[in-house]
ZAMARGU-4260 file (C-alpha; in steps of 0.2 Angstrom, whole numbers, plus 5000, padded with zeros to 4 digits):
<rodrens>
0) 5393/5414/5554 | 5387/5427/5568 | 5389/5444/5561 | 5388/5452/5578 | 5402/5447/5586
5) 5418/5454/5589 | 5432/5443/5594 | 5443/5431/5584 | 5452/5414/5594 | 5470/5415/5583
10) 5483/5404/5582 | 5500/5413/5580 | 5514/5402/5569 | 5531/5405/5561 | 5524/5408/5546
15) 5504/5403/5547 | 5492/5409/5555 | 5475/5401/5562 | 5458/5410/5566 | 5442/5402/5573
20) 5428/5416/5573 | 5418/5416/5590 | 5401/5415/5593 | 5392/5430/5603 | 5380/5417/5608
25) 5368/5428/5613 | 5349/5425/5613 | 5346/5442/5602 | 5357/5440/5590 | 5348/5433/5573
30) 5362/5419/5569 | 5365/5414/5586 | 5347/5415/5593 | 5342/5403/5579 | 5357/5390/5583
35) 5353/5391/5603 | 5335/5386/5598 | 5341/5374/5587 | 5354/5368/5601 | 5338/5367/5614
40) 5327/5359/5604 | 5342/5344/5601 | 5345/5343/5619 | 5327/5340/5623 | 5327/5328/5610
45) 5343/5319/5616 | 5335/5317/5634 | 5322/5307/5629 | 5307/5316/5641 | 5292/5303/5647
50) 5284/5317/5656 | 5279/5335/5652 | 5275/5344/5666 | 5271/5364/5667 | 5271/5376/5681
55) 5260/5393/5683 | 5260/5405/5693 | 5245/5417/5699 | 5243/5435/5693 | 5240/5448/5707
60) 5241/5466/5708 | 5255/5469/5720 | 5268/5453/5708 | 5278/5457/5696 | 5282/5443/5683
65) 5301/5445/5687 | 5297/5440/5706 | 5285/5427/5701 | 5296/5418/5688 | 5309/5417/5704
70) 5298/5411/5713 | 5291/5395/5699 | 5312/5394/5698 | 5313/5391/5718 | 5296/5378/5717
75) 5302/5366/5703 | 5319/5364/5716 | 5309/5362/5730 | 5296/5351/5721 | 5311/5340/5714
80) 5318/5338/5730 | 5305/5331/5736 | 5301/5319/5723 | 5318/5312/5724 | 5316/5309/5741
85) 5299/5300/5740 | 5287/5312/5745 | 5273/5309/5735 | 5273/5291/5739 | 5274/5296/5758
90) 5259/5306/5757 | 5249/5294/5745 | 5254/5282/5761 | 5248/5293/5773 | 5233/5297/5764
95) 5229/5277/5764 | 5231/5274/5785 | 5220/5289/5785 | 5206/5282/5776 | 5209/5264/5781
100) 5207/5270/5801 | 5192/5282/5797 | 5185/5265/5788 | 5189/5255/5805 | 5202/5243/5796
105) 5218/5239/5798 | 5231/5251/5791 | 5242/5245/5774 | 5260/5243/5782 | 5273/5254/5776
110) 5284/5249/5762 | 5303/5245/5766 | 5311/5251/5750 | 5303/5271/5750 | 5318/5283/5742
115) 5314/5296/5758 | 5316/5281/5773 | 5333/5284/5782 | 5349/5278/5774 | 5343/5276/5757
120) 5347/5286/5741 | 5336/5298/5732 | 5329/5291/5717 | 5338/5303/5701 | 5324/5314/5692
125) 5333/5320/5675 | 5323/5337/5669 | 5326/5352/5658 | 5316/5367/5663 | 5313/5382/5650
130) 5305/5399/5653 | 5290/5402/5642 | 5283/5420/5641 | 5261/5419/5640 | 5255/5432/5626
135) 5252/5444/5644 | 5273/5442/5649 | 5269/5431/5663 | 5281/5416/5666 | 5276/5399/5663
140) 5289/5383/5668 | 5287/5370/5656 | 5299/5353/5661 | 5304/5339/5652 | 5306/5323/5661
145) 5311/5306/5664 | 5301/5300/5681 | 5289/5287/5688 | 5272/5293/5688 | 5267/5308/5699
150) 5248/5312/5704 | 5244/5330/5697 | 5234/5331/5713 | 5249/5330/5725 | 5259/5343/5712
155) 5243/5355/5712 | 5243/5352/5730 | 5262/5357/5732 | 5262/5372/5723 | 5246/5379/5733
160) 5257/5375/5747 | 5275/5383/5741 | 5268/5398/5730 | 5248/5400/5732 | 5247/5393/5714
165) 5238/5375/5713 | 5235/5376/5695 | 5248/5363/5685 | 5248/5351/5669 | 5258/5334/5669
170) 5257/5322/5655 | 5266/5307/5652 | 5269/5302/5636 | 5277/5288/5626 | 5272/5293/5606
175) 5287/5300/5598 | 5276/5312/5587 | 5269/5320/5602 | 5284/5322/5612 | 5290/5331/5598
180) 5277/5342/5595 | 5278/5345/5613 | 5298/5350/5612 | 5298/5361/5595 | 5284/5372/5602
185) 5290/5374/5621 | 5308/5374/5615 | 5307/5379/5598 | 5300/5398/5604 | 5311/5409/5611
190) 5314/5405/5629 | 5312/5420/5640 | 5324/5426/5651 | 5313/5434/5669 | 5326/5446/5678
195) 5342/5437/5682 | 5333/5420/5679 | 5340/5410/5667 | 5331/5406/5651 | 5333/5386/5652
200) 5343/5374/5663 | 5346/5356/5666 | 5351/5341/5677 | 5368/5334/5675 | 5360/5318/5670
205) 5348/5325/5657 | 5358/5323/5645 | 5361/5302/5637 | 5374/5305/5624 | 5392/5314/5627
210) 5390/5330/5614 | 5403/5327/5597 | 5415/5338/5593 | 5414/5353/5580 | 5418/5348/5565
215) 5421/5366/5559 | 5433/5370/5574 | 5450/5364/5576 | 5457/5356/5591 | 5463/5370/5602
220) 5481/5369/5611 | 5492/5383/5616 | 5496/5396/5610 | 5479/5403/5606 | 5476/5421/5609
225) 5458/5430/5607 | 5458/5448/5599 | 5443/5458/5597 | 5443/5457/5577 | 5429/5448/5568
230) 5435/5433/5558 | 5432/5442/5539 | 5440/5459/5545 | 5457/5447/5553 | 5457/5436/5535
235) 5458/5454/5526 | 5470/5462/5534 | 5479/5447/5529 | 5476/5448/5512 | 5480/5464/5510
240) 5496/5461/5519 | 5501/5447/5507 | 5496/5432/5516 | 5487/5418/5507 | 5471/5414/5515
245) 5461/5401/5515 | 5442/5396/5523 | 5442/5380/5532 | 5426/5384/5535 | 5412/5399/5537
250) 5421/5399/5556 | 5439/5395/5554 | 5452/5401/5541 | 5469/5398/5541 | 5481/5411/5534
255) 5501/5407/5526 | 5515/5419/5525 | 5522/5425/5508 | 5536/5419/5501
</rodrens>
């Protein structure tokens, strides 16, 4: 159970009482920074990632890392948008008529089922981004993926384009042991949170499985009231008020009325 925290979510009866502790969640609090890591690393697991790609940004004296890890958080929206709507095949196209004129032959036709050509949908490209801190506090973006392939070069050349920083690593991978060597040490650290950025986020569509209910939290109705008490102090007061209290669990106890 968090120590830390403050509030009790309490159930108010006849003659019982229900209270369900609630979590700080905070990221510098020693129970709950250890079960967000734990709850990261599972959700990077339960998205089942085939690529691994990682962002940089360029150090310069007049940047600050705050500015640049809004900057890496602006380039992976705009990089996505773009490879949802078919850019990197577009310019790979391009790149191909190009050389085939320069070559005096016949350019390759262009294909008819591109995600960017007009009245089409954009192809889905389910990520989870997290903010890693380098050993000098400058912001890396490492993203887990599930995507069709995507040339580093036309990545490299995106981010020169969008932030003045080329340098990128993407990796496709389809052993199990590596993709989780690659999610306990990217996700297993403490993300860092740059400024208002936030430490970790995720497409809708990331996630495959629907998340179970708690097992140590009841189902909540009405009638539930929060007061800023921590569980063991509320199940005391109790006690000492002679109520009979019992621990469902290190999270909820549930108190009776004397008789």
């Amino acid at each position: 159970m968090c120590t830390t925290i403050q509030r009790t979510l309490v159930k108010w009866e006849p003659r019982q009482r229900t209270g369900v502790s609630i979590d700080c969640k905070t990221w510098t609090c020693p129970e709950c920074g250890e079960l967000r890591k734990k709850q990261l690393i599972a959700s990077g697991f339960g998205g089942k990632p085939e690529t691994f790609l990682t962002l940089t940004s360029r150090r310069s004296g007049d940047r600050t890392a705050n500015g640049c890890a809004y900057e890496l958080a602006r380039a992976w929206r705009l990089l996505r948008l773009r490879i949802m709507r078919g850019k990197p095949e577009k310019d790979a196209h391009q790149a191909r008529v190009k050389n085939a004129r320069l070559a005096g032959l016949k350019p390759p036709p262009k294909p008819k089922q591109w995600p960017f050509l007009k009245g089409s949908k954009p192809r889905p490209l389910p990520f989870l981004a997290v903010f890693e801190a380098t050993k000098t506090g400058w912001p890396h973006l490492h993203i887990l993926m599930r995507s069709r392939f995507i040339p580093q070069e036309w990545i490299s050349a995106e981010m020169e384009a969008i932030t003045g920083s080329p340098v990128v690593w993407i990796e496709r991978i389809s052993d199990l042991k590596k993709v989780a060597s690659y999610i306990v040490k990217y996700c297993g650290k403490n993300p860092h949170r740059f400024g208002s950025t936030k430490r970790y986020w995720q497409s809708k569509d990331f996630a495959l499985a629907k998340k179970p209910p708690r097992a140590d939290r009841p189902a909540l109705r009405a009638g539930w009231e929060k007061e800023d008490i921590r569980l063991d102090v509320w199940a005391d007061a109790l006690r000492q008020a002679g109520w009979t209290v019992r621990y469902e669990s290190v999270r909820c106890a549930c108190a009776q009325a004397p008789p």
